[in-house]
C-alpha positions as CSV (number, residue, x, y, z in Angstrom):
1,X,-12.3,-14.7,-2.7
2,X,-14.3,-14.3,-5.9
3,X,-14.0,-10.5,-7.5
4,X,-16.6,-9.5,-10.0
5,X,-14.2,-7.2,-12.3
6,X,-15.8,-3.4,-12.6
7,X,-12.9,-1.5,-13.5
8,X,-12.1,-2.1,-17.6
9,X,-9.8,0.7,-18.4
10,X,-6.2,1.8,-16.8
11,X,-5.4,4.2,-15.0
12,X,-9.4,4.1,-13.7
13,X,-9.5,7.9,-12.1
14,X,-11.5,8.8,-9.3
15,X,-11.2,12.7,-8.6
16,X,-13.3,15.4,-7.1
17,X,-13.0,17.8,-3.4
18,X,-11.6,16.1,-0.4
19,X,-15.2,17.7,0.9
20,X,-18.2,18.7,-0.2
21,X,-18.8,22.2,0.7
22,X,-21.6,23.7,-1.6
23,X,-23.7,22.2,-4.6
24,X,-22.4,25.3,-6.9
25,X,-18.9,24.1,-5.4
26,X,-19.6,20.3,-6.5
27,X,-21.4,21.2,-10.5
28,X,-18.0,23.5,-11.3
29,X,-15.4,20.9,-10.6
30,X,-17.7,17.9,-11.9
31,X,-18.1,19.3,-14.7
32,X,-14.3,20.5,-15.1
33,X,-13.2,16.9,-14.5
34,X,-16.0,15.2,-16.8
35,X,-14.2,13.8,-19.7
36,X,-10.9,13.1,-17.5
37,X,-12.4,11.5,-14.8
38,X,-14.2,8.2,-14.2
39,X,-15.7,8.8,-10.8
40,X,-16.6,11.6,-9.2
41,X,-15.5,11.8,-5.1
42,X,-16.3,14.0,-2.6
43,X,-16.3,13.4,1.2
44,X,-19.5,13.8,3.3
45,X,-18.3,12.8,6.4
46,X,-15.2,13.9,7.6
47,X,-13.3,11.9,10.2
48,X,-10.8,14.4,11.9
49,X,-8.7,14.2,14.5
50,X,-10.1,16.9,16.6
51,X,-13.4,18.3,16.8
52,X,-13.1,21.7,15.7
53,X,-11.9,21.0,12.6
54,X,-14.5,20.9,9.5
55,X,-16.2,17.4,9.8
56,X,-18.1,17.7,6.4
57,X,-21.5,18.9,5.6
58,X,-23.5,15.2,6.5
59,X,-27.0,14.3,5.0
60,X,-27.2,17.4,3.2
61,X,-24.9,16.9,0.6
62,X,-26.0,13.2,-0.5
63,X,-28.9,15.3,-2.1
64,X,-25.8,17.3,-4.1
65,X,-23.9,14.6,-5.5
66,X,-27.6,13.5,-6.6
67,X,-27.8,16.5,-8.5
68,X,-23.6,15.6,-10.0
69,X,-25.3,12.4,-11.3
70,X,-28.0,14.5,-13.0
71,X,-26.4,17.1,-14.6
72,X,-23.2,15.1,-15.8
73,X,-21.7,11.7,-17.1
74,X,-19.9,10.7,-14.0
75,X,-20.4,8.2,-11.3
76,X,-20.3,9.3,-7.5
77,X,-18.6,7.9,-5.0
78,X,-18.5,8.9,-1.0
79,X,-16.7,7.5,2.2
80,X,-19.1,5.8,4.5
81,X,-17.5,4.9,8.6
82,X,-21.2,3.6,9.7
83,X,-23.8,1.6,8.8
84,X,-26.3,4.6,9.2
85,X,-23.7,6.5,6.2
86,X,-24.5,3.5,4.1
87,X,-28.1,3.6,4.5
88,X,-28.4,7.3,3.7
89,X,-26.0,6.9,0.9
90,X,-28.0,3.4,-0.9
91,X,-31.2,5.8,-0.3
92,X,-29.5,8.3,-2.6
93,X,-28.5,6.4,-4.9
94,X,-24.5,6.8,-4.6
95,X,-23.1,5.0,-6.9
96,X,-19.5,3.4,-5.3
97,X,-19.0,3.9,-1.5
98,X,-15.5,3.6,-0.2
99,X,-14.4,2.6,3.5
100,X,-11.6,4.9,5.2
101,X,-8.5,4.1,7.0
102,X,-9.8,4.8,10.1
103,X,-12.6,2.7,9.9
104,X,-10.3,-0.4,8.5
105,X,-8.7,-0.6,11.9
106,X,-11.6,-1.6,13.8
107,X,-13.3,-5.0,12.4
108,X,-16.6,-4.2,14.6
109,X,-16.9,-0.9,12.5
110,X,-16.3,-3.0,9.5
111,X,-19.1,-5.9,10.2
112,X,-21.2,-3.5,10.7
113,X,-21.1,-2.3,7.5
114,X,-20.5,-5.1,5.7
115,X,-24.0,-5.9,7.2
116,X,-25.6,-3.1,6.1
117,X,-24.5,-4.1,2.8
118,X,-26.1,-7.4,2.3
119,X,-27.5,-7.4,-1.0
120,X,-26.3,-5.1,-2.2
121,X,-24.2,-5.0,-5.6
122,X,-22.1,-2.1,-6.1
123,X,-18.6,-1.5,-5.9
124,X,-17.3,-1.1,-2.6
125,X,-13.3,0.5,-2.4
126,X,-11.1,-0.3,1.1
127,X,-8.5,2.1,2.2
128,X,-5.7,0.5,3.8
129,X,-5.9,0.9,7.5
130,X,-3.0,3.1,9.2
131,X,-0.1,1.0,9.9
132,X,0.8,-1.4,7.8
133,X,-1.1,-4.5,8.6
134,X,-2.1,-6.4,5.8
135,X,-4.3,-8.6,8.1
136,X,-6.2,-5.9,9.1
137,X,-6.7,-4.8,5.1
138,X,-7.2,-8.4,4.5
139,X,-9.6,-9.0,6.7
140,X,-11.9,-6.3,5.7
141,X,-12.3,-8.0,2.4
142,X,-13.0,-11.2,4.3
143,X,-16.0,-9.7,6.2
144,X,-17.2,-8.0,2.4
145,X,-16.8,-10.9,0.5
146,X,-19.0,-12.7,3.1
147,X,-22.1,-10.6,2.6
148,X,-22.0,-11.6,-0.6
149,X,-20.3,-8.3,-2.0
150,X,-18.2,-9.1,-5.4
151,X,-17.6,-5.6,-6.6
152,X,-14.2,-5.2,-4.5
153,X,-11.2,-2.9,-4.9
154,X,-8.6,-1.4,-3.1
155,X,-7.4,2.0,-2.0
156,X,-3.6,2.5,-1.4
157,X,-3.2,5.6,0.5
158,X,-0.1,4.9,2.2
159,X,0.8,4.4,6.1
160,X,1.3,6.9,9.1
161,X,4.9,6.9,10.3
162,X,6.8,8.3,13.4
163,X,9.7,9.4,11.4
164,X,10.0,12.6,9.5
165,X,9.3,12.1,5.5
166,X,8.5,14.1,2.4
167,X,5.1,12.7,2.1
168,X,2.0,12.9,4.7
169,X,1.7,8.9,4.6
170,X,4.6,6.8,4.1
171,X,3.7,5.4,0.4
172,X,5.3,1.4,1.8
173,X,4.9,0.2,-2.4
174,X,5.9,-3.3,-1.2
175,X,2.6,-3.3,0.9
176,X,-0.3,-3.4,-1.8
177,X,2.6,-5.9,-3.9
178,X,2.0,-8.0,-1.1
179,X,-1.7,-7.4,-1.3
180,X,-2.2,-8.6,-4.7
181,X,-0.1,-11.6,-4.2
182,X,-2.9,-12.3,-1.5
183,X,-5.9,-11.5,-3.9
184,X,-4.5,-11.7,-7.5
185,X,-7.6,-10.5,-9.3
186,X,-8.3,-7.0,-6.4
187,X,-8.1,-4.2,-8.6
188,X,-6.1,-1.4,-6.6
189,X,-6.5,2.1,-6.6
190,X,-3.3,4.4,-5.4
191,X,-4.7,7.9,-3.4
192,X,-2.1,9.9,-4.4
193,X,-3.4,13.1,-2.8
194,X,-3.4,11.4,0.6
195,X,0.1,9.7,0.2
196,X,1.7,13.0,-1.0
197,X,-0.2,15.6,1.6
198,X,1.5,18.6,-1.2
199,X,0.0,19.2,-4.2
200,X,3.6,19.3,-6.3
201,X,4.5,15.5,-5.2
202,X,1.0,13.8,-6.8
203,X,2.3,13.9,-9.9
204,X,5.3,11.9,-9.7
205,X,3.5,9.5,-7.1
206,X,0.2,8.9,-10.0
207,X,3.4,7.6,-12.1
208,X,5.0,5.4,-10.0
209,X,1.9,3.3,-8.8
210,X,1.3,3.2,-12.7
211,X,4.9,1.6,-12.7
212,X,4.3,-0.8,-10.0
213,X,1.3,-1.8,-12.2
214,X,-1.6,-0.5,-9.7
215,X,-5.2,-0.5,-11.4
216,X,-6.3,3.7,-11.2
217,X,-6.1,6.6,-8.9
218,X,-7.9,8.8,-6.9
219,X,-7.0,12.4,-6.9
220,X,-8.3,15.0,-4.9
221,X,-9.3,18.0,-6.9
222,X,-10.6,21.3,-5.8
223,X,-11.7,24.2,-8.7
224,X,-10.1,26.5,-6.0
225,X,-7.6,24.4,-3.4
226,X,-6.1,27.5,-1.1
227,X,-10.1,27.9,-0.1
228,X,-10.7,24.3,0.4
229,X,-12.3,23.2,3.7
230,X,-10.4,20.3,4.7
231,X,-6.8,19.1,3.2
232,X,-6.2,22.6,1.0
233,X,-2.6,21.6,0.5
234,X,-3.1,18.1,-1.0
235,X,-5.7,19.5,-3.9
236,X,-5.2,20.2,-7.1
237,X,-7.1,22.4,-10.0
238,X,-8.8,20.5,-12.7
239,X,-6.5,21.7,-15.1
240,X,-3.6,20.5,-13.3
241,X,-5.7,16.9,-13.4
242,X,-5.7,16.8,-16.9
243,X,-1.9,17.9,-17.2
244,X,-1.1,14.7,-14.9
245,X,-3.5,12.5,-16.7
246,X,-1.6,13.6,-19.9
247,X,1.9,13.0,-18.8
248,X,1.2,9.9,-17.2
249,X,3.3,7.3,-18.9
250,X,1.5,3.5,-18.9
251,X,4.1,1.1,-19.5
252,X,4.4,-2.7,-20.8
253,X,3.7,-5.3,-18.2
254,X,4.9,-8.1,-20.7
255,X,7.7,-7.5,-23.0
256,X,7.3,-9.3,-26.5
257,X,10.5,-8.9,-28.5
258,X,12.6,-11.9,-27.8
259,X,15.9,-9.8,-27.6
260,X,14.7,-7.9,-25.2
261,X,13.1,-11.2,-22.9
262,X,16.6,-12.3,-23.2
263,X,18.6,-9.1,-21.6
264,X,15.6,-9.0,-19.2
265,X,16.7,-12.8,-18.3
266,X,20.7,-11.7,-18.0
267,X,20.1,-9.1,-16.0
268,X,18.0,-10.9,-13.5
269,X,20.2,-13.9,-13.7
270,X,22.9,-11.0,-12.4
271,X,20.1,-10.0,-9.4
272,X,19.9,-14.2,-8.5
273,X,23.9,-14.5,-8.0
274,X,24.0,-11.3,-6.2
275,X,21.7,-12.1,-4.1
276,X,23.0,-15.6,-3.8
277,X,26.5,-14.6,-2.5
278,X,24.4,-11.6,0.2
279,X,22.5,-14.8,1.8
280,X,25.7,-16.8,1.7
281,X,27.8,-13.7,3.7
282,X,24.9,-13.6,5.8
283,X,25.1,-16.8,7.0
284,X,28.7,-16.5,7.4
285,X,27.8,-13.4,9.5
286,X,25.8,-15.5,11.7
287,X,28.5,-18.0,12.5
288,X,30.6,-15.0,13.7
289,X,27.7,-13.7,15.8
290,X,27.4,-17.3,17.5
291,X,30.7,-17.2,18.4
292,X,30.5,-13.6,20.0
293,X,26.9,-15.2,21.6
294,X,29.6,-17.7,23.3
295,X,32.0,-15.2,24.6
296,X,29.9,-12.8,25.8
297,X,28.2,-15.7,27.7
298,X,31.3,-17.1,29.1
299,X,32.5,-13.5,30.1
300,X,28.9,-12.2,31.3
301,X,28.5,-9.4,28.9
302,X,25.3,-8.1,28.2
303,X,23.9,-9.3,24.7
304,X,23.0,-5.0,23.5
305,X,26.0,-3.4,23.6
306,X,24.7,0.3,22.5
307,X,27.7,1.9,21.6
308,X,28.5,-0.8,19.2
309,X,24.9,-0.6,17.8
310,X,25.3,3.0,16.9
311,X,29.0,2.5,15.9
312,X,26.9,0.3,13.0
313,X,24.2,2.5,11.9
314,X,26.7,5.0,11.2
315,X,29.6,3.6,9.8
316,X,27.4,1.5,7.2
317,X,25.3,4.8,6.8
318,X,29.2,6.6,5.5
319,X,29.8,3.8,3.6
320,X,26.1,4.6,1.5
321,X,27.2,8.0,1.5
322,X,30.4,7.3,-0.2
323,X,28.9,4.8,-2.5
324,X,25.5,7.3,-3.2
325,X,23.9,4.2,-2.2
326,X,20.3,5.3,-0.3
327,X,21.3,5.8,3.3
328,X,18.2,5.4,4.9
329,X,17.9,1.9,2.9
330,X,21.1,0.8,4.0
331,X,19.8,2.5,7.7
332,X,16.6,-0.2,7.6
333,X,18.7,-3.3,6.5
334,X,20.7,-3.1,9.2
335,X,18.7,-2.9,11.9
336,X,16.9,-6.0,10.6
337,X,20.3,-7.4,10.3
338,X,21.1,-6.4,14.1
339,X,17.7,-7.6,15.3
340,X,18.5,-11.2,14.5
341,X,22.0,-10.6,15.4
342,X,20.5,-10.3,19.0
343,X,17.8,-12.9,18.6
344,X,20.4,-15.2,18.0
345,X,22.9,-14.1,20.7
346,X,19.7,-14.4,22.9
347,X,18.8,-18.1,22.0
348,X,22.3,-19.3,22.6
349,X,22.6,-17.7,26.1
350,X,19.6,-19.1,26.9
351,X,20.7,-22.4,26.3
């Protein structure tokens, strides 16, 4: 897949209102965020959930942003979930359209815009869908790349998840590590606003996808967020912007001083022996859970035994407690660890 770089600075920040709600509304925080930002945002459409909730202004508000592009420096930039979106948008000249994670689910919503963008050359952003299927994210560059569009980047806004958490979408880092293994040259943007879902976590979230090396972010920013229409809790002022933008710290991807190459190297010669001597105990683990395989089949037990299962989970999670290692870490290992336990009991009963 061929990617036609467009972003040249780091962090590359797109920030503006979750919605548009007025053109008075759009003019104050453009121009509050001018000089900060690189790309003004604001949603058109709305996808919600249910249909009472605010679902944007529509058509109306293309002819706003026009008036953003007039009156200041800044690029605009607008979600499109159809192909008619992308036709009104190219019609008013919108500068960057970006496709939602709702839409990234469903590859017939997907062609059909690619389609509508045949021809077209301008940069095109892809949230990740959902759950955490890289196929699915993957294959909506796929379908791009084969109209022709070049200008291709991606939005990280993190993944929906069953199980209580501090942030609105489970942030998953290892996923859009795993996307740029796939696409080396993608540029990636991290949506802290939609990751976080409260204001007070962006901050430290904009950081870490600057750690993890991530090309930009997109920040939802509101000149007054307790009025906001849609996602109130997740906006921030344009003053707070700046004061992120500020502290953000940009580290080093390379270090240069050979000293410091060299303690780099011992310390990850240390990680390569650790984890050496895990995959060894593992595979001594697996001996003793063929044997059990064996006995349970020659005493017809039943492979799940769920009192032992939970005996597990919460003797390993004391054992993290008491070494203030991350519980729910050790929690996840585990049940991989157990899975194949009974994937291999399984394939020697069936023997």
């Amino acid at each position: 897949m061929e990617i036609k770089k467009f972003i040249l600075k780091k962090p590359y920040l797109i920030a503006g209102p979750c919605s548009a709600e007025s053109k008075e509304q759009l003019l104050a925080i453009a121009k509050s965020v001018e000089g900060t930002a690189d790309v003004f945002r604001a949603g058109i459409w709305k996808p919600r959930t249910k249909p009472n909730s605010f679902e944007g202004i529509g058509k109306k508000a293309l002819e706003w942003m026009k008036v953003v592009k007039q009156e200041s420096s800044l690029k605009v930039a607008t979600e499109v979930a159809t192909a008619k979106h992308v036709e009104l948008c190219l019609k008013s000249g919108i500068d960057m359209l970006w496709i939602g994670a709702r839409t990234t689910v469903n590859p017939f919503y997907v062609q059909e815009i690619a389609e509508a963008l045949k021809g077209v050359d301008i940069p095109i952003f892809v949230k990740n869908p959902i759950h955490p299927e890289l196929g699915l994210w993957m294959g909506a560059f796929e379908r791009l790349d084969k109209v022709g569009i070049k200008q291709l980047a991606a939005i990280h806004r993190g993944f929906y998840s069953y199980e209580k958490s501090v942030f609105r979408n489970d942030p998953k880092w290892e996923l859009p590590i795993k996307l740029r293994k796939e696409v080396r040259d993608l540029p990636i943007i991290c949506d802290a606003s939609h990751i976080a879902g409260k204001a007070t976590l962006i901050e430290d979230i904009a950081q870490t996808a600057m750690d993890i090396n991530l090309d930009g972010l997109m920040i939802e920013t509101h000149n007054n967020p307790h009025l906001a229409l849609s996602d109130a809790e997740q906006q921030i002022t344009p003053e707070s912007l700046k004061n992120i933008m500020q502290n953000l710290v940009l580290r080093d991807t390379k270090l240069r001083d050979k000293q410091f190459k060299e303690q780099l190297l011992n310390f990850r010669n240390q990680i390569d022996t650790f984890d050496k001597n895990i995959i060894n105990l593992l595979n001594n683990r697996k001996g003793v859970v063929e044997q059990i395989a064996n006995f349970k089949h020659e005493n017809r037990l039943t492979i799940f035994q769920i009192e032992r299962w939970f005996e597990i989970l919460n003797t390993r999670k004391e054992n993290a407690k008491f070494l203030a290692l991350d519980e729910q870490m050790v929690e996840e290992i585990f049940t991989l660890i157990h899975k194949y336990s009974i994937l291999t009991q399984t394939n020697i009963m069936r023997k």
